[in-house]
N, C-alpha and C positions, 0 to 999 in steps of 0.2 A: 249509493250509486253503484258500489261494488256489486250488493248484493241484489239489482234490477240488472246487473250484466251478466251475472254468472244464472239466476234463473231464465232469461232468455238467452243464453244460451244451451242450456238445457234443454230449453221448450225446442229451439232449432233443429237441437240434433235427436230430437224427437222426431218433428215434423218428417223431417229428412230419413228416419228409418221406417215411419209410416207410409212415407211415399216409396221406397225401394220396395217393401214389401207388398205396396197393393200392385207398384210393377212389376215384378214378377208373377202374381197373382194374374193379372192381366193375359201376360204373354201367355202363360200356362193354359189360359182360358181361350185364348186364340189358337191355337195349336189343339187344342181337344176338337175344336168347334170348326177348323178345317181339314181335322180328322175325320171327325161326324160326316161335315159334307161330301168327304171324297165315298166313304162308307156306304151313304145313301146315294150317290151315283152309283156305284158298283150295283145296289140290290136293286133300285130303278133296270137297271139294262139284263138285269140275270131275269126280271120279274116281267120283262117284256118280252126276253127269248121264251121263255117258259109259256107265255102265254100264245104267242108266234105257232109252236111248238104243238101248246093241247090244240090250238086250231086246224093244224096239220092231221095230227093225228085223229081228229072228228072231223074230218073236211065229210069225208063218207056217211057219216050219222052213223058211224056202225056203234057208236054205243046209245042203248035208246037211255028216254032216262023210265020207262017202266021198267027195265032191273036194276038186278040190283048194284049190276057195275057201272049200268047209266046214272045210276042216281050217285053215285059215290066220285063217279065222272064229275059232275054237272056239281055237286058239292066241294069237291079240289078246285074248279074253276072259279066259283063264286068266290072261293077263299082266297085266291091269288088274284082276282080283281078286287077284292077288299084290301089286299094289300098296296098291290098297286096303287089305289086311289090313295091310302095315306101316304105312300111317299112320293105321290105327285104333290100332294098336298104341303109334308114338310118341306119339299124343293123350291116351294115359291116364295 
C-alpha cells in the first residue's frame, strides 16, 4: 500500500513538472508567433510603400525595359511583388 502511494506520487510530481514545462514551452511559442506576426505586418506595409513608390517613379515610362536600367527596373519590381504576394499569403 505504501509502496502504490509513494510511486504515484512520484508519477504526480512528474506529470505536474511535464506540464510546467510544456507551459512554458507554450507561452514562449506564443510570444515568437506574435512576434512573427507583428514582423510580417511591418514588411507587408514597407513592401506596399515600396511598391506605391516604384509606380510613382515609372508613372512616366521613363525606364523602358529594352535597357538595361529598364530591365533591371522591371526585375526589382517582379521581386517585390513576389514578395508581397508571400506575405499576403503568410498573413491569411
Amino acid at each position: 500500500m505504501i509502496i502504490t502511494i509513494i510511486a504515484l506520487g512520484i508519477l504526480l510530481l512528474t506529470c505536474l513538472f511535464v506540464i510546467y514545462n510544456l507551459l512554458r514551452k507554450l507561452e514562449s511559442l506564443e510570444e515568437d508567433g506574435d512576434y512573427m506576426m507583428d514582423w510580417i505586418f511591418k514588411l507587408n506595409t514597407q513592401v506596399t510603400h515600396i511598391l506605391k513608390r516604384t509606380d510613382e517613379i515609372d508613372r512616366q515610362g521613363l525606364f523602358k525595359a529594352d535597357d538595361e536600367t529598364g530591365s533591371i527596373f522591371k526585375d526589382l519590381k517582379t521581386i517585390i511583388y513576389t514578395i508581397k504576394n508571400l506575405v499576403v499569403k503568410v498573413d491569411e
